[in-house]
N, C-alpha and C positions, 0 to 999 in steps of 0.2 A: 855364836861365832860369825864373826862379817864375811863379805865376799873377799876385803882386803886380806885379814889374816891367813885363811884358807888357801889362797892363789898367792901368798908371800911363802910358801913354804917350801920347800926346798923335795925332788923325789925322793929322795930318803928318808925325810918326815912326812910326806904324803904315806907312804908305804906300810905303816901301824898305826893309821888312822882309824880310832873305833868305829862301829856301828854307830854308836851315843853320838862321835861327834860329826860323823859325816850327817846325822838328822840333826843337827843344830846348826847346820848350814842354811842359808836363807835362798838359795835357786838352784836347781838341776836342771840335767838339760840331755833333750831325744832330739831327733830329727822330726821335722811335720813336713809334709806337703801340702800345698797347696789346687785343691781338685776342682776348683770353679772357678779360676783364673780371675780370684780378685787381689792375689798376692796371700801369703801365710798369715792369717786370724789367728786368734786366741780368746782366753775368756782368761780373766781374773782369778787371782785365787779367794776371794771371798766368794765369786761364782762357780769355782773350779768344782775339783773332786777329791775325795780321799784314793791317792794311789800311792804305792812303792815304789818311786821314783827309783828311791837310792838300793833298790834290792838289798835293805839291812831287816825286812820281817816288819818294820815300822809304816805306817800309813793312818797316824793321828793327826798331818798335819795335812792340812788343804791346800791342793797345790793349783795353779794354772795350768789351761789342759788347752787342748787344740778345739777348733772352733768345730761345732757338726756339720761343718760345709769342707773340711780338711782335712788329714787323716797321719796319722804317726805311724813313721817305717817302722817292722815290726820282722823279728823272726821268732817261730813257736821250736824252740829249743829242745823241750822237753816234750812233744810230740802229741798236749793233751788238750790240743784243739781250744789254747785258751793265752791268753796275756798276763803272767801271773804278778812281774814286776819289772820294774826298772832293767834286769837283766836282758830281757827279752824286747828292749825296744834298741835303739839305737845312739848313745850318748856316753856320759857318763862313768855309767854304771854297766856296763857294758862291758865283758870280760874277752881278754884278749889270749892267744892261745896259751901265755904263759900262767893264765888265773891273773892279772892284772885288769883294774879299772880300766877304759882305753881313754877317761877325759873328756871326751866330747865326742858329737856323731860323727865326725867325717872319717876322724881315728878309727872309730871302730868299722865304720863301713866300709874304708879302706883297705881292713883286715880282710876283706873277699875278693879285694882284685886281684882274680889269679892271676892274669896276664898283664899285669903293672900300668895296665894302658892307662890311667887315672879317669876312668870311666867303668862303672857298673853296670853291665849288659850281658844280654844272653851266654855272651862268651867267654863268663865268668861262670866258678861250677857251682853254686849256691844260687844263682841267682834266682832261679823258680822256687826256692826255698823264701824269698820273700814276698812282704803282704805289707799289705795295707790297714791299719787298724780303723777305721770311721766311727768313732762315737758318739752316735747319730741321738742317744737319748742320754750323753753327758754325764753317767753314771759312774765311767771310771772302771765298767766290767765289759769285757768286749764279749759281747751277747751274741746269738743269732743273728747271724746276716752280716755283720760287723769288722769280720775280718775277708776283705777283698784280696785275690790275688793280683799280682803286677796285671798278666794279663786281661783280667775284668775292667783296669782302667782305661788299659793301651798306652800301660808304659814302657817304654824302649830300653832308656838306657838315661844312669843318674848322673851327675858330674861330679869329680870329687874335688873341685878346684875351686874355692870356696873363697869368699871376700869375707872382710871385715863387713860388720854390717852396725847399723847404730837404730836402726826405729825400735822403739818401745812400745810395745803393744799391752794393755789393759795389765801394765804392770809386769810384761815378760820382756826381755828383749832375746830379738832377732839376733844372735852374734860374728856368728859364719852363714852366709846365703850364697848357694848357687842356683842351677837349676838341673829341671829334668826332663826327659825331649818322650811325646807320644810318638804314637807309630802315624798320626798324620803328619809330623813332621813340625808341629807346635811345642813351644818352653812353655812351664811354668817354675813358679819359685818354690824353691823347698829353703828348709832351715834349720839350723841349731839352734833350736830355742829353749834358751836361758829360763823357766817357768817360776815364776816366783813359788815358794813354800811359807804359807800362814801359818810362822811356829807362834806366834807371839799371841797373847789373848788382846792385844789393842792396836791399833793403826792398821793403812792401809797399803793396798802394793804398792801406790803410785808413789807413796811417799817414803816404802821401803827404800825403794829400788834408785830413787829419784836423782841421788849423786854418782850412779852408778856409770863408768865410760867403758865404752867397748873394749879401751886396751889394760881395765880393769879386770874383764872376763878371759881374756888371751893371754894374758901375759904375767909371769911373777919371777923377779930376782933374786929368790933364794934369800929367805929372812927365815933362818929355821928357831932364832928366837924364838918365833912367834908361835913354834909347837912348842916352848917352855913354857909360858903363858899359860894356851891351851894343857895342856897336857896336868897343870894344876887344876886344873877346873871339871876337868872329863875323864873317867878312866879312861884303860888302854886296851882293852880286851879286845882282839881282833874277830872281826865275823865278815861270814861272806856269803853268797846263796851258793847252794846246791849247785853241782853241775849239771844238773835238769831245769837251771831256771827257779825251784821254788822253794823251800823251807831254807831260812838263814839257819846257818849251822858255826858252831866257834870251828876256828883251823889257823893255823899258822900259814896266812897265806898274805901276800903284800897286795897294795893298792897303787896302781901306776898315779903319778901326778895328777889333777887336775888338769892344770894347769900343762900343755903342749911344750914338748922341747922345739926348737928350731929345725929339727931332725925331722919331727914328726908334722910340721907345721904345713897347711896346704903354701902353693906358692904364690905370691902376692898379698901374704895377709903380712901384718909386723912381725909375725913370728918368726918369720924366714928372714928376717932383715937384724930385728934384735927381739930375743924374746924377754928382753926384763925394763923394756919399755913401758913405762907408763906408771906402773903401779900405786907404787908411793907416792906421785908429783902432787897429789890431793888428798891423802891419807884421811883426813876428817871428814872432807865430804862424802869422802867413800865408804865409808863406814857404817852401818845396816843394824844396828840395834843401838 
């Protein structure tokens, strides 16, 4: 399944999207920070790691991971001192209080702003509840030592007011980038990063991903065709993780869009202006398998 099909679907057909075919998807996507102020690195997914991006139990295919100088926002859910998948980082896969996907990192990091202030800070009631993941030995298991608290870095407070963003990195793209402020009083960039997924036994990311535009990533006008198609192709069995974060389990439970409504959209991105921009104006070039 493309990036196009996928983000042409409508939230009602996002919503009983399988397991099967949320991993026939070609990018996922967490939040990364950037901890040595050269901007958000990555590594390829032929370099990457075997992780559960999509919290569907799968982790066969090699995904693009954050670079061991940068580190993925992370909350330990399930209290066992460990990062077990996709559920537990920020993005995605990322469950929202209704058992919904939240789409992407900022969706769901925004699900903690107690105080609506569009900022992540102390004065939010989770906030000590999050970390820092550093995978410092690129393995894809967050080891000893590896998971950092906020205050280990001397981070303050995140921003949730996020741009478009268009750099491609080693085959991921950057999609939404703001920043986040230490306690000296210095930014650096964090990001929704797009990580490419090596489903396919031939080619490469650069040239996966290659016709891919930012308002490909943000935005889809409702082509629920495009799950008839789909839906020929993949079963329909819904799965979801645990409410601990860890063993996929079947349940009758829905998957919020991908794809951002305008509702949900930070402000200053197209979302907020029109969200069924862009999608289709290059439909072939867009297209990833």
């Amino acid at each position: 399944m493309s990036m196009t099909q996928l983000l042409a679907l409508e939230t009602s057909d996002t919503a009983v999207l399988a397991g099967a075919q949320l991993d026939a998807y070609y990018a996922a996507t967490p939040l990364v920070l950037d901890l040595n102020g050269d901007g958000v690195r990555t590594t390829s997914s032929s370099q990457g790691v075997h992780f559960d991006l999509n919290a569907t139990g799968n982790a066969s295919a090699r995904v693009g991971w954050a670079s061991a100088q940068d580190g993925l926002l992370v909350m330990d859910r399930n209290g066992d001192g460990t990062i077990g998948n996709g559920s537990e980082l920020f993005g995605g896969s990322t469950l929202n209080a209704e058992g919904q996907r939240a789409g992407n990192g900022y969706a769901a990091l925004g699900a903690l702003d107690s105080n609506h202030d569009g900022i992540i800070s102390a004065a939010d009631v989770d906030f000590s509840k999050l970390q820092v993941w550093v995978d410092a030995n690129q393995d894809g298991i967050s080891g000893n030592g590896e998971l950092k608290s906020l205050a280990d870095l001397g981070i303050l407070s995140m921003d949730l007011n996020a741009q478009q963003g268009t750099e491609m990195d080693n085959g991921n793209l950057l999609g939404l980038v703001s920043s986040y402020t230490k306690v000296d009083g210095s930014t650096h960039e964090m990001a929704d990063v797009w990580f490419h997924r090596d489903i396919s036994a031939t080619g490469s990311a650069e040239s996966a991903l290659a016709g891919l535009s930012t308002d490909d990533v943000l935005a889809g006008p409702g082509q629920s065709a495009a799950l008839d198609a789909l839906s020929a192709s993949v079963p329909a069995t819904a799965s979801k993780p645990d409410d601990a974060g860890g063993a996929v389990t079947s349940a009758d439970t829905t998957v919020a869009s991908t794809a951002m409504t305008s509702a949900d959209a930070p402000a200053d991105t197209s979302l907020a202006v029109d969200p069924t921009k862009g999608l289709l104006e290059q439909q072939q070039n867009n297209l990833l398998f």
